[in-house]
N, CA, C and O atoms as a Maestro MAE file, in Angstrom:
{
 s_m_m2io_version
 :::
 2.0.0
}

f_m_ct {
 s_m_title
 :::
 protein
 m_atom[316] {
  # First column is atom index #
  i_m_mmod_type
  r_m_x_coord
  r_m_y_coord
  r_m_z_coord
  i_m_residue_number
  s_m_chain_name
  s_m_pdb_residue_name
  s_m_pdb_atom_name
  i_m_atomic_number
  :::
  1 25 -14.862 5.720 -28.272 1 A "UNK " " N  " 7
  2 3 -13.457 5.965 -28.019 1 A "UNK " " CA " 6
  3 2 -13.327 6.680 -26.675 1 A "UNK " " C  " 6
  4 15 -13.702 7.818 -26.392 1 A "UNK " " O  " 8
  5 25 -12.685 5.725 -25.864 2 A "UNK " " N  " 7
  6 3 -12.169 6.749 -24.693 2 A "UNK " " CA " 6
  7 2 -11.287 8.373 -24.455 2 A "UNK " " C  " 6
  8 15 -10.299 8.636 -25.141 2 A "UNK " " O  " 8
  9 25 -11.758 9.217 -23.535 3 A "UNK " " N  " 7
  10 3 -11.255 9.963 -23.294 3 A "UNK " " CA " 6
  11 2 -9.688 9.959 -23.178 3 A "UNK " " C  " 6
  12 15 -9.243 9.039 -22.492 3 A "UNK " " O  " 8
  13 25 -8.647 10.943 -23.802 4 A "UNK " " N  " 7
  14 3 -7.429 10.650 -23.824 4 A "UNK " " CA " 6
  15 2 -7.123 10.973 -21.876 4 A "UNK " " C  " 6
  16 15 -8.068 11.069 -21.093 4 A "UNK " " O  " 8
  17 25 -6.012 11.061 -21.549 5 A "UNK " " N  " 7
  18 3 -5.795 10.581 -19.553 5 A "UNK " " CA " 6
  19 2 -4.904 12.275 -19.947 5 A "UNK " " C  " 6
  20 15 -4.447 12.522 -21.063 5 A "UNK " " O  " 8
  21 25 -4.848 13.023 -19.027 6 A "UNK " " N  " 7
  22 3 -4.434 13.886 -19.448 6 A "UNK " " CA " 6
  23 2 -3.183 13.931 -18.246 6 A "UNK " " C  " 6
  24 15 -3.112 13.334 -17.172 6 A "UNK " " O  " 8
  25 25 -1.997 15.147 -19.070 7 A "UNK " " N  " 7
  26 3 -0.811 15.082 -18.645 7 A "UNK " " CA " 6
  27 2 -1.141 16.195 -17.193 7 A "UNK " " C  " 6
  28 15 -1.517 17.356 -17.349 7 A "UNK " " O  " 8
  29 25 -0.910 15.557 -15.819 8 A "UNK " " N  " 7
  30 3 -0.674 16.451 -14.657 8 A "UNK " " CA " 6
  31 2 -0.124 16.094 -13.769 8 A "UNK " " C  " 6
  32 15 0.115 14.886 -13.765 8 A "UNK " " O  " 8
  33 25 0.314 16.840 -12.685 9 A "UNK " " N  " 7
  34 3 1.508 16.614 -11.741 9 A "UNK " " CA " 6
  35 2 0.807 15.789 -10.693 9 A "UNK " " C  " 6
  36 15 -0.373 15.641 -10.375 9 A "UNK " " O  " 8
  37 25 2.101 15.243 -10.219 10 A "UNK " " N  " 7
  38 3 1.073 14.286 -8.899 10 A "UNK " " CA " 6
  39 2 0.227 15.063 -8.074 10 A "UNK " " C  " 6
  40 15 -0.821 14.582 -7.640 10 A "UNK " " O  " 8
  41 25 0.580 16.214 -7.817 11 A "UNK " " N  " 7
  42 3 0.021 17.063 -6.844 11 A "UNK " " CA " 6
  43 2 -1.347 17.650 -6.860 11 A "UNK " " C  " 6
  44 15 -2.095 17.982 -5.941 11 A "UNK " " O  " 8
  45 25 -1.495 17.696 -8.429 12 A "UNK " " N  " 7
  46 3 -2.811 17.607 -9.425 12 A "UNK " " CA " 6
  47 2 -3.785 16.057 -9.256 12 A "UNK " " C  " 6
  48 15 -5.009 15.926 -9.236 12 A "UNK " " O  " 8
  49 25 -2.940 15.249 -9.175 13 A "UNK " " N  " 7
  50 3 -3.653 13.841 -9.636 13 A "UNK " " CA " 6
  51 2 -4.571 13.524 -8.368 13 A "UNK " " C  " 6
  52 15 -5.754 13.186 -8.328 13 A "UNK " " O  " 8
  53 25 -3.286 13.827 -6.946 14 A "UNK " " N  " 7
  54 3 -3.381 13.693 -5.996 14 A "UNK " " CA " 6
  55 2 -4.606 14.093 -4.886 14 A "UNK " " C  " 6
  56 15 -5.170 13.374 -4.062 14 A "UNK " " O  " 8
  57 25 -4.821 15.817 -5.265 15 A "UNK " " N  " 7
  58 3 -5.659 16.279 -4.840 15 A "UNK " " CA " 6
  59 2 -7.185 15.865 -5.266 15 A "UNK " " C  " 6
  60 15 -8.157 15.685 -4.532 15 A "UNK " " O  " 8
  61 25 -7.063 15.758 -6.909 16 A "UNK " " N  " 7
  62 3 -8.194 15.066 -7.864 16 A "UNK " " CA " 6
  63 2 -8.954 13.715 -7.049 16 A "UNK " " C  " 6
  64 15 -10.140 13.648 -6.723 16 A "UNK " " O  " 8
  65 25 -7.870 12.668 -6.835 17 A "UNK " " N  " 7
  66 3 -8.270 11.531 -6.430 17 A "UNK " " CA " 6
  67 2 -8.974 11.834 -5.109 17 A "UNK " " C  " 6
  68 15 -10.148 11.464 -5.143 17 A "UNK " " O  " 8
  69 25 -8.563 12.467 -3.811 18 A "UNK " " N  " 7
  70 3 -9.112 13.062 -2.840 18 A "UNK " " CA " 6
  71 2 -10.479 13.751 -2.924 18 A "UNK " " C  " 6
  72 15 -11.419 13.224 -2.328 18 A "UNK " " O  " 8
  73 25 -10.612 14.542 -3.407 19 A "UNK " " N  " 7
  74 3 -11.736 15.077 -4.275 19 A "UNK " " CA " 6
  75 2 -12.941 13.864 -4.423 19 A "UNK " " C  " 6
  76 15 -14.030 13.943 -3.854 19 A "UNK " " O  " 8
  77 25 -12.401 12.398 -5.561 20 A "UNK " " N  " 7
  78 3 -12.934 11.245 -5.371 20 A "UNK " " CA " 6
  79 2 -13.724 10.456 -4.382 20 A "UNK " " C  " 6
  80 15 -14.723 9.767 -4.591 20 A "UNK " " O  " 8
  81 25 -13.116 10.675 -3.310 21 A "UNK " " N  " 7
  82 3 -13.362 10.094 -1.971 21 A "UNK " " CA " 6
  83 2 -12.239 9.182 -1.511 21 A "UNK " " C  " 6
  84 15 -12.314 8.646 -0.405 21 A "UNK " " O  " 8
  85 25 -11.358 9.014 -2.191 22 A "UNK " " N  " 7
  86 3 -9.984 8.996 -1.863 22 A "UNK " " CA " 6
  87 2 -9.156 9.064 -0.445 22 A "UNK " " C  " 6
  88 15 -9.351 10.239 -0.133 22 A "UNK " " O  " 8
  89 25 -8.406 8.539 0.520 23 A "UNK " " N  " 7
  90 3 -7.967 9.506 1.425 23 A "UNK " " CA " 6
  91 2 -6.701 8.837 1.732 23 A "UNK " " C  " 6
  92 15 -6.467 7.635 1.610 23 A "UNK " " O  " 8
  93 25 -5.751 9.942 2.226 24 A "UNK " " N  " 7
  94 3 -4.448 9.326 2.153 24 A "UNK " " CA " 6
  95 2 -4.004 8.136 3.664 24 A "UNK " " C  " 6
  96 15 -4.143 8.529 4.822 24 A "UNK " " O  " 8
  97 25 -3.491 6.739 3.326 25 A "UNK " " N  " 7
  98 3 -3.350 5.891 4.474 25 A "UNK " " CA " 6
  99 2 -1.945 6.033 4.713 25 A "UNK " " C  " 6
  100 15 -1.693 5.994 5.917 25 A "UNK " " O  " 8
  101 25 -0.866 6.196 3.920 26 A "UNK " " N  " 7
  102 3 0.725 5.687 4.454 26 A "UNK " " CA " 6
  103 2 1.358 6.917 3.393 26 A "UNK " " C  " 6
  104 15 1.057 7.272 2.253 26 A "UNK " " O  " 8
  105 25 2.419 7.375 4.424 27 A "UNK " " N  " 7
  106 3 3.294 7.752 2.556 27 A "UNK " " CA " 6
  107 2 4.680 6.997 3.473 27 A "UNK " " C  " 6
  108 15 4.776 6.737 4.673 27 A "UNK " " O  " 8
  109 25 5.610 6.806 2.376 28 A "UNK " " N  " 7
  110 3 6.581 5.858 2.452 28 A "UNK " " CA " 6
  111 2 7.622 6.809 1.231 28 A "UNK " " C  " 6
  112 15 7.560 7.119 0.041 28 A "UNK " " O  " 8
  113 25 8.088 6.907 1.816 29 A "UNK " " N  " 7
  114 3 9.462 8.083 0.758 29 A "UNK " " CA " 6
  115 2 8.512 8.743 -0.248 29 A "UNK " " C  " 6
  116 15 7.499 9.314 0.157 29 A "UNK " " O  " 8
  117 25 8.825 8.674 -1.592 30 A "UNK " " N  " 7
  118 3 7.904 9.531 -2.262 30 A "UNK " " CA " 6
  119 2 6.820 8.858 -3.133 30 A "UNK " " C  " 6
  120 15 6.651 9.191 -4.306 30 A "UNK " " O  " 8
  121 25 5.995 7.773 -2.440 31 A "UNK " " N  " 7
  122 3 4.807 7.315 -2.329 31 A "UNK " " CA " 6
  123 2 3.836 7.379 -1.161 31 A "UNK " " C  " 6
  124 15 4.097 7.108 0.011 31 A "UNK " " O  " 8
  125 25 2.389 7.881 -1.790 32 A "UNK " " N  " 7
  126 3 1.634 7.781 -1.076 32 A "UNK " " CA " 6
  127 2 0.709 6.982 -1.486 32 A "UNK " " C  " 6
  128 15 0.306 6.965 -2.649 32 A "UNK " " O  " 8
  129 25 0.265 6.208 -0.523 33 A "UNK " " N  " 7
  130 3 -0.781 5.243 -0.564 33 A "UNK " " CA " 6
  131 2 -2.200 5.812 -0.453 33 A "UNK " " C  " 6
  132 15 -2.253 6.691 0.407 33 A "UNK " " O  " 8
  133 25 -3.204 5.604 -0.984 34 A "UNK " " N  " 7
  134 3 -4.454 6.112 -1.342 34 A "UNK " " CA " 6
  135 2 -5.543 5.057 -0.554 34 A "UNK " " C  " 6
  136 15 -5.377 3.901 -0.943 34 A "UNK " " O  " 8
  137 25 -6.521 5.191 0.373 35 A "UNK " " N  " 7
  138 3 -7.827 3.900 -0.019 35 A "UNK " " CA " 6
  139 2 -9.035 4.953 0.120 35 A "UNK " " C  " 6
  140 15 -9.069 6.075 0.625 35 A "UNK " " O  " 8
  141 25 -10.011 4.171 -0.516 36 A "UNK " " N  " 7
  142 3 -11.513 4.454 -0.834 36 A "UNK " " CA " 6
  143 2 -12.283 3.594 -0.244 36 A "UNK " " C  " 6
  144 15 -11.884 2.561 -0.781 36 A "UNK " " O  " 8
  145 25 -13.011 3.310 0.395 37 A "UNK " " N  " 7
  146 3 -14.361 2.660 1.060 37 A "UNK " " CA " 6
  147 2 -15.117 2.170 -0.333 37 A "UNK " " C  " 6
  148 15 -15.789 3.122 -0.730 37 A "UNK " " O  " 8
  149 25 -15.251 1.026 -1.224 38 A "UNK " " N  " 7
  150 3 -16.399 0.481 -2.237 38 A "UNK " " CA " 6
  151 2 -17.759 0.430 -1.266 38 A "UNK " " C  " 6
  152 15 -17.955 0.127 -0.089 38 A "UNK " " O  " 8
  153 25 -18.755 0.971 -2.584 39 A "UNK " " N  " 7
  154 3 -19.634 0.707 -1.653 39 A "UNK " " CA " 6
  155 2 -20.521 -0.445 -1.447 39 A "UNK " " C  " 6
  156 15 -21.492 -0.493 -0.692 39 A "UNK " " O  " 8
  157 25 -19.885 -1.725 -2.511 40 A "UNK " " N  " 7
  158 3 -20.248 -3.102 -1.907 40 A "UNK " " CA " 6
  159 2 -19.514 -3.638 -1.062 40 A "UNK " " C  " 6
  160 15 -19.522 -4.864 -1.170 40 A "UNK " " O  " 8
  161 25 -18.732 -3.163 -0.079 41 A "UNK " " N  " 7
  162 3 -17.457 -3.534 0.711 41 A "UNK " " CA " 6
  163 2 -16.681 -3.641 0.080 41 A "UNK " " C  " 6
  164 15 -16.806 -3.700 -1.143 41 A "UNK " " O  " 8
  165 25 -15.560 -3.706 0.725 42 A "UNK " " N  " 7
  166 3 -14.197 -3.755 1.000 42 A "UNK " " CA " 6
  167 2 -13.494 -2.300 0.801 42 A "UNK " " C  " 6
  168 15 -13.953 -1.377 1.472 42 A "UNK " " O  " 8
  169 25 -12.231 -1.996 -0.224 43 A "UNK " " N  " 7
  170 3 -11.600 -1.020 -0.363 43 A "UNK " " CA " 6
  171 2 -10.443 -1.022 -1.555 43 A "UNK " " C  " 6
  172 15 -9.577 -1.846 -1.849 43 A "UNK " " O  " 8
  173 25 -10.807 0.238 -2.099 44 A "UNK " " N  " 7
  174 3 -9.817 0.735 -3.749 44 A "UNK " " CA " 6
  175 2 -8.257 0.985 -2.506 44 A "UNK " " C  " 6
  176 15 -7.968 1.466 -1.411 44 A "UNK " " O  " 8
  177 25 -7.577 0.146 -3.856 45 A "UNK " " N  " 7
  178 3 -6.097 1.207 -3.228 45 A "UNK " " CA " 6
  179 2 -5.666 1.211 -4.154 45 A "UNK " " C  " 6
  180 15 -5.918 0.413 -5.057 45 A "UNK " " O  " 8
  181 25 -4.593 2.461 -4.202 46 A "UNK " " N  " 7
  182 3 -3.985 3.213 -5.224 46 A "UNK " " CA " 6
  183 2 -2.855 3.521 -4.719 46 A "UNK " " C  " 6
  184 15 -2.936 4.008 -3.592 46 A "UNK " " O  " 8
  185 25 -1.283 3.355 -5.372 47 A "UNK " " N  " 7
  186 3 -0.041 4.251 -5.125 47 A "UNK " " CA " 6
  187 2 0.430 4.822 -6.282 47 A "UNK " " C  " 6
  188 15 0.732 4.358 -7.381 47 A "UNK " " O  " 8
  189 25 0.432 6.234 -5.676 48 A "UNK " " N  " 7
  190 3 0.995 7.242 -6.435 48 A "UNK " " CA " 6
  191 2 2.353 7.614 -6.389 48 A "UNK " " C  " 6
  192 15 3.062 7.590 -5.384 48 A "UNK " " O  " 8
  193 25 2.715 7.996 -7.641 49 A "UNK " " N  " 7
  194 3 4.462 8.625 -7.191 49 A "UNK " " CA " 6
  195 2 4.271 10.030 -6.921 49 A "UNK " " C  " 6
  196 15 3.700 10.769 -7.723 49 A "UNK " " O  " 8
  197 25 4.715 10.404 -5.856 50 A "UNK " " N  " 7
  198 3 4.885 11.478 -5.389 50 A "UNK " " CA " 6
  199 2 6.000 12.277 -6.186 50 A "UNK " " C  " 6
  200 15 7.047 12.600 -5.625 50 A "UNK " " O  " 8
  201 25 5.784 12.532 -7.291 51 A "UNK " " N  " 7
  202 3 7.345 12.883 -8.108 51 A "UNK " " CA " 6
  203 2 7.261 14.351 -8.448 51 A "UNK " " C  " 6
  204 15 6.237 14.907 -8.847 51 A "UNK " " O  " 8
  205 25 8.041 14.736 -8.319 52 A "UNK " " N  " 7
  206 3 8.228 16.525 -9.184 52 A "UNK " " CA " 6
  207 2 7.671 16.667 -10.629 52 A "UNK " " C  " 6
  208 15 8.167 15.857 -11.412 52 A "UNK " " O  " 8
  209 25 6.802 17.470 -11.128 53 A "UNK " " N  " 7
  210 3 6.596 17.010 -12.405 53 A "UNK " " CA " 6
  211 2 5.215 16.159 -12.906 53 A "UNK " " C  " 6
  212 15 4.229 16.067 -12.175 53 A "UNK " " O  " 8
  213 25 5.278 15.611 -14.122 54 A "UNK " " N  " 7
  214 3 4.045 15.086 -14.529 54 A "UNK " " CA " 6
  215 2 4.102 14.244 -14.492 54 A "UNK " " C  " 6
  216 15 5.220 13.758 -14.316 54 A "UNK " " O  " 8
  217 25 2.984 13.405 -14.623 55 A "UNK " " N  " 7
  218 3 3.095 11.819 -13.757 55 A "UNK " " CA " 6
  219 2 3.007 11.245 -15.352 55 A "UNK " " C  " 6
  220 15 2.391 12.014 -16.088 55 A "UNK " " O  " 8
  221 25 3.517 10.032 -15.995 56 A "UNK " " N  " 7
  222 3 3.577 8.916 -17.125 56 A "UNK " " CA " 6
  223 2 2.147 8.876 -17.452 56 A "UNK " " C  " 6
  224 15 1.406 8.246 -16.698 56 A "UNK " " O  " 8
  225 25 1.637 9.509 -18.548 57 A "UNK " " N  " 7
  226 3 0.342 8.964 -18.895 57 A "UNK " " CA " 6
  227 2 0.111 7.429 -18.321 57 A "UNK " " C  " 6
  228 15 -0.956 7.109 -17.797 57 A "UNK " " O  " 8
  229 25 1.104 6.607 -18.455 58 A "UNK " " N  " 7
  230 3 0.885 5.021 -18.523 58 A "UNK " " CA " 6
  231 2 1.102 4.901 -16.712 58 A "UNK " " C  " 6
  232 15 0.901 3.858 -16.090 58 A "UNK " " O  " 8
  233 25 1.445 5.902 -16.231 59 A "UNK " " N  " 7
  234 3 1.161 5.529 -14.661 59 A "UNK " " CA " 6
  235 2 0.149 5.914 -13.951 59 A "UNK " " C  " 6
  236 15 -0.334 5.517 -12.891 59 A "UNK " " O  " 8
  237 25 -0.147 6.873 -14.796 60 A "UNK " " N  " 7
  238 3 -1.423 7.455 -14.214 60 A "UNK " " CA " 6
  239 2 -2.710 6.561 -15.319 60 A "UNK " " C  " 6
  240 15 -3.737 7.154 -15.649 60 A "UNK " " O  " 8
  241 25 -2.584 5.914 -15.522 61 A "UNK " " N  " 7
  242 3 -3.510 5.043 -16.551 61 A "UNK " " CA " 6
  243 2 -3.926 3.526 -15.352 61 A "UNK " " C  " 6
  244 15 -5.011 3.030 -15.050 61 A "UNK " " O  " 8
  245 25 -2.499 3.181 -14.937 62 A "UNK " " N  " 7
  246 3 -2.426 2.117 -14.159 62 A "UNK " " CA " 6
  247 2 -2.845 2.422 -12.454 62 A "UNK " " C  " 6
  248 15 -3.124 1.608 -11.574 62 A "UNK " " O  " 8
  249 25 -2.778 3.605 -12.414 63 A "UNK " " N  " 7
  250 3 -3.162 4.124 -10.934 63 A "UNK " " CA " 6
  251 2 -4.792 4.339 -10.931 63 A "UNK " " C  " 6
  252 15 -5.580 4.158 -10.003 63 A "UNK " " O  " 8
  253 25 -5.009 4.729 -12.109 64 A "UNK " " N  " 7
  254 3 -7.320 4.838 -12.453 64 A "UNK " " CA " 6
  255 2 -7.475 3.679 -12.417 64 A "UNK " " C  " 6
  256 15 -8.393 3.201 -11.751 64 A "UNK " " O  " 8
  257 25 -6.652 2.943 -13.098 65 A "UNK " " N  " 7
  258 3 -7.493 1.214 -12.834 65 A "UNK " " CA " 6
  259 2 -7.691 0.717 -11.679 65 A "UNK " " C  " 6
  260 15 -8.748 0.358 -11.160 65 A "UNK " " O  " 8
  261 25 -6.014 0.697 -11.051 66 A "UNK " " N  " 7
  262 3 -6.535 -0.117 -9.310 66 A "UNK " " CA " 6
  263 2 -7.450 1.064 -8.255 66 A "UNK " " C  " 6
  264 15 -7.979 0.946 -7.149 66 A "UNK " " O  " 8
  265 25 -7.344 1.963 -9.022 67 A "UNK " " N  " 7
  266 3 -8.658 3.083 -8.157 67 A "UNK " " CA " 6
  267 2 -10.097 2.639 -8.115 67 A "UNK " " C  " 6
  268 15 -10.943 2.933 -7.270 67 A "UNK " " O  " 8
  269 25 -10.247 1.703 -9.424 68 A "UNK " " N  " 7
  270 3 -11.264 1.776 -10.126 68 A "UNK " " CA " 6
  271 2 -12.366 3.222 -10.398 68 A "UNK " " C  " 6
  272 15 -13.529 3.386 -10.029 68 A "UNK " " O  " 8
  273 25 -11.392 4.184 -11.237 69 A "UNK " " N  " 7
  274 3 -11.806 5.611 -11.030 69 A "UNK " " CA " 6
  275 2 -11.359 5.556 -12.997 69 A "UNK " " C  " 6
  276 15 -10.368 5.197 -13.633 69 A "UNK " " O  " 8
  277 25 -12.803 6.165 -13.379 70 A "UNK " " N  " 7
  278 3 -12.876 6.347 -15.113 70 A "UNK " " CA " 6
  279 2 -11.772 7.445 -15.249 70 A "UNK " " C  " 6
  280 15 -11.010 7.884 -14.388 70 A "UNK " " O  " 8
  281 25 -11.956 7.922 -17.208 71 A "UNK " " N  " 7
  282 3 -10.949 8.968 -17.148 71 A "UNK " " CA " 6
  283 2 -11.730 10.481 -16.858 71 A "UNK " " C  " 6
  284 15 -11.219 11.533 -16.475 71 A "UNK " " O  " 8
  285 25 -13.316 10.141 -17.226 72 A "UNK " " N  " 7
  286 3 -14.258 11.210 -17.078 72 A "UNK " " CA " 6
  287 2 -14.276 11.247 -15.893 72 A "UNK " " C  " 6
  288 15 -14.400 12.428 -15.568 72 A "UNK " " O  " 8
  289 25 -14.196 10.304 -14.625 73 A "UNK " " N  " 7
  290 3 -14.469 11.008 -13.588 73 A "UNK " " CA " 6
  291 2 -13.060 11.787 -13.050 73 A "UNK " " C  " 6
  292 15 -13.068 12.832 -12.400 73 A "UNK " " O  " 8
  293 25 -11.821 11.022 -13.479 74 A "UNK " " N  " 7
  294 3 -10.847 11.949 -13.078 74 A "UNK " " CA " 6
  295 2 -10.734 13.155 -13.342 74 A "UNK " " C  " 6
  296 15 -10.382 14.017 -12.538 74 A "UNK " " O  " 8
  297 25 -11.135 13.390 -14.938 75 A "UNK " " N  " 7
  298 3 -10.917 14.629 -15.564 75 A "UNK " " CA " 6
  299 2 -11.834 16.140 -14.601 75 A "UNK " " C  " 6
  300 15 -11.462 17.250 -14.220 75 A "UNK " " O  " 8
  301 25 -13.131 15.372 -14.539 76 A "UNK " " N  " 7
  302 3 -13.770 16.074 -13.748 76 A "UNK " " CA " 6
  303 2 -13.631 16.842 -12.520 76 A "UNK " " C  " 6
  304 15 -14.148 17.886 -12.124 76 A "UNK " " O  " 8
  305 25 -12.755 15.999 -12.014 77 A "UNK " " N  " 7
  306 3 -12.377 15.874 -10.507 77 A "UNK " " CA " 6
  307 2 -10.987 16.997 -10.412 77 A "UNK " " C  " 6
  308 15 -10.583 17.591 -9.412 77 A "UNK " " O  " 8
  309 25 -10.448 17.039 -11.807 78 A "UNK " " N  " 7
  310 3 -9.442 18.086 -11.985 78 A "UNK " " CA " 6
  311 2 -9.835 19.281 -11.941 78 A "UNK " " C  " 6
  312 15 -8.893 20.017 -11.650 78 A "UNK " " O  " 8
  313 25 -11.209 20.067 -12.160 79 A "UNK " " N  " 7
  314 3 -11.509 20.835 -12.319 79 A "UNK " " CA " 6
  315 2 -12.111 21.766 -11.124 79 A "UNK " " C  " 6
  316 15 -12.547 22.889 -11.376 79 A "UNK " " O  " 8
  :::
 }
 m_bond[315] {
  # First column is bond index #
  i_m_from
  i_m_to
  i_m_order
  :::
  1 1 2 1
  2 2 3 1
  3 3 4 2
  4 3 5 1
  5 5 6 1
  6 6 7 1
  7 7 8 2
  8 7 9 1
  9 9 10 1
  10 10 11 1
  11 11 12 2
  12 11 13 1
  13 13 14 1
  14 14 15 1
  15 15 16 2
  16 15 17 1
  17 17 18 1
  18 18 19 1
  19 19 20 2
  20 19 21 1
  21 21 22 1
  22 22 23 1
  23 23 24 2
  24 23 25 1
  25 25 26 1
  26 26 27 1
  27 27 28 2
  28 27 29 1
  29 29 30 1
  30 30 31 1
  31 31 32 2
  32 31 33 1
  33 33 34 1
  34 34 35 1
  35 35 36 2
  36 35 37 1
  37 37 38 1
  38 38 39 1
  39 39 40 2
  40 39 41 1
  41 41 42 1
  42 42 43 1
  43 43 44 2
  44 43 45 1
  45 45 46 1
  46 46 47 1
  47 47 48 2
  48 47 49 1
  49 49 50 1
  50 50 51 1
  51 51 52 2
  52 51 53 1
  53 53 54 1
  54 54 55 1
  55 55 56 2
  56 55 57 1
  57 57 58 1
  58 58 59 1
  59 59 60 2
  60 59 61 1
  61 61 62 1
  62 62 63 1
  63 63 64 2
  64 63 65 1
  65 65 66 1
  66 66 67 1
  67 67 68 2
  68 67 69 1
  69 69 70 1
  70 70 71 1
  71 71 72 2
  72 71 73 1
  73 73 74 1
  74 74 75 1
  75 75 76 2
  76 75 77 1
  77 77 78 1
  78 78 79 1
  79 79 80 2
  80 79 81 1
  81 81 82 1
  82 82 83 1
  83 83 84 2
  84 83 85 1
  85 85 86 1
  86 86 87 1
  87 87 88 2
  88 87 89 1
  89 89 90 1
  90 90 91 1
  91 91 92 2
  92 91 93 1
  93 93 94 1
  94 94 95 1
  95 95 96 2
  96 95 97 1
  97 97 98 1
  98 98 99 1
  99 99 100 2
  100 99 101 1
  101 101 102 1
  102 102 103 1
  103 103 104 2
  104 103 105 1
  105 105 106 1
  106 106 107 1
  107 107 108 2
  108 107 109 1
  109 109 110 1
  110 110 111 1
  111 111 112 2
  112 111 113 1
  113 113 114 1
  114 114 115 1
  115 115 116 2
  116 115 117 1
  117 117 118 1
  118 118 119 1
  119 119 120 2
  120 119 121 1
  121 121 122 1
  122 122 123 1
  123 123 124 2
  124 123 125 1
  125 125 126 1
  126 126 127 1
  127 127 128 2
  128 127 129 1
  129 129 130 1
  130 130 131 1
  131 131 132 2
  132 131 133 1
  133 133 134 1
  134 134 135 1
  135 135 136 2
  136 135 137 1
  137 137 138 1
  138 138 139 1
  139 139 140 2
  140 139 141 1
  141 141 142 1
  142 142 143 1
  143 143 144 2
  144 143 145 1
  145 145 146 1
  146 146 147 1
  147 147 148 2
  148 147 149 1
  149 149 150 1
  150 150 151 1
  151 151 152 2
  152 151 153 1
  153 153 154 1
  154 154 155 1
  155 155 156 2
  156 155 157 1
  157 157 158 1
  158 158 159 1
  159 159 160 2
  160 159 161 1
  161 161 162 1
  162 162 163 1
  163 163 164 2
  164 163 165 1
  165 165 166 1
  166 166 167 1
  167 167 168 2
  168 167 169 1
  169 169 170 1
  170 170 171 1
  171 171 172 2
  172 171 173 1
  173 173 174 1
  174 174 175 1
  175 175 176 2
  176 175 177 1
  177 177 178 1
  178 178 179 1
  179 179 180 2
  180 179 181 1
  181 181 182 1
  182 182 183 1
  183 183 184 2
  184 183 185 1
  185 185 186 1
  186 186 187 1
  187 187 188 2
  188 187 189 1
  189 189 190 1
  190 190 191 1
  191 191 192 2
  192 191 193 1
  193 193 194 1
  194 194 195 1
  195 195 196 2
  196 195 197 1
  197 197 198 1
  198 198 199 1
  199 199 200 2
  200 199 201 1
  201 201 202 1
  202 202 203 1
  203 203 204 2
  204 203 205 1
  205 205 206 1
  206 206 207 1
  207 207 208 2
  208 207 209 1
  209 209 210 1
  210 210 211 1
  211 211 212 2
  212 211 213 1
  213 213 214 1
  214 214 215 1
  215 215 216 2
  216 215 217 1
  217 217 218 1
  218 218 219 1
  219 219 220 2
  220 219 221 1
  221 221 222 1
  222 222 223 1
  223 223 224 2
  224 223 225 1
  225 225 226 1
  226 226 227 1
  227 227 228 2
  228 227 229 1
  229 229 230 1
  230 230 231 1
  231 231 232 2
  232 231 233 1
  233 233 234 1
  234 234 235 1
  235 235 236 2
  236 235 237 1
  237 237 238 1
  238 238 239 1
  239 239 240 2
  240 239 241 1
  241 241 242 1
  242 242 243 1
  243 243 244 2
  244 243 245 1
  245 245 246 1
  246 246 247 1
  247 247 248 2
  248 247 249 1
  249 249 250 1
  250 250 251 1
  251 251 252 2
  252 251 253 1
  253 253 254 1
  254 254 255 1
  255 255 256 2
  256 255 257 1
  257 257 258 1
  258 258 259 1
  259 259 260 2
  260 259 261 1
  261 261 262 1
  262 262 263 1
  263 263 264 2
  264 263 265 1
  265 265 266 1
  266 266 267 1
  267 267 268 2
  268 267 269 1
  269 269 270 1
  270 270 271 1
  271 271 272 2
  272 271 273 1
  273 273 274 1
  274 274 275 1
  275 275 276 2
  276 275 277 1
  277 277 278 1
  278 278 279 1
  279 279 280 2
  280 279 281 1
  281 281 282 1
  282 282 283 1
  283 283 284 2
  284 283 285 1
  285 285 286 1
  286 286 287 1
  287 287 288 2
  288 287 289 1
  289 289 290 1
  290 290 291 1
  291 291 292 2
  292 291 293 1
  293 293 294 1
  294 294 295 1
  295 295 296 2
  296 295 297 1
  297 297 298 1
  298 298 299 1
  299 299 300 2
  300 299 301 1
  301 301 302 1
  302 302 303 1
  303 303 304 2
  304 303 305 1
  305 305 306 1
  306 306 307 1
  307 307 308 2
  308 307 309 1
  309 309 310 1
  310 310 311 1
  311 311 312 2
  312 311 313 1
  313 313 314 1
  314 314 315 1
  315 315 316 2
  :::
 }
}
């Protein structure tokens, strides 16, 4: 059974993903665009809502996937 995605603010998620290897390419009103270097080539991208508050379990569920970033490594990465 997977780890439950836990409830935190973008600003939390944000810094976490950075942490990742993450780094910020564009922000565009209150999105910021995320990419990562894979290390079989090419590149992860991720947009986050830059929102006040806690981000939708189910958005922040859909933002680890196109990261391709687990929930253990996020959780980790919170800490």
């Amino acid at each position: 059974m997977s780890p439950r995605i836990p409830l935190v603010s973008s600003r939390k998620a944000l810094a976490a993903l950075k942490r990742l290897g993450f780094e910020e390419a564009r922000r565009e009103g209150s999105h910021v665009t995320l990419i990562r270097e894979r290390v079989g080539g090419g590149k992860d991208v991720t947009v986050l809502i830059d929102a006040k508050g806690e981000i939708p379990r189910w958005t922040l569920k859909s933002t680890l996937e196109l990261g391709r970033v687990t929930v253990e490594e996020f959780t980790s990465a919170l800490r």
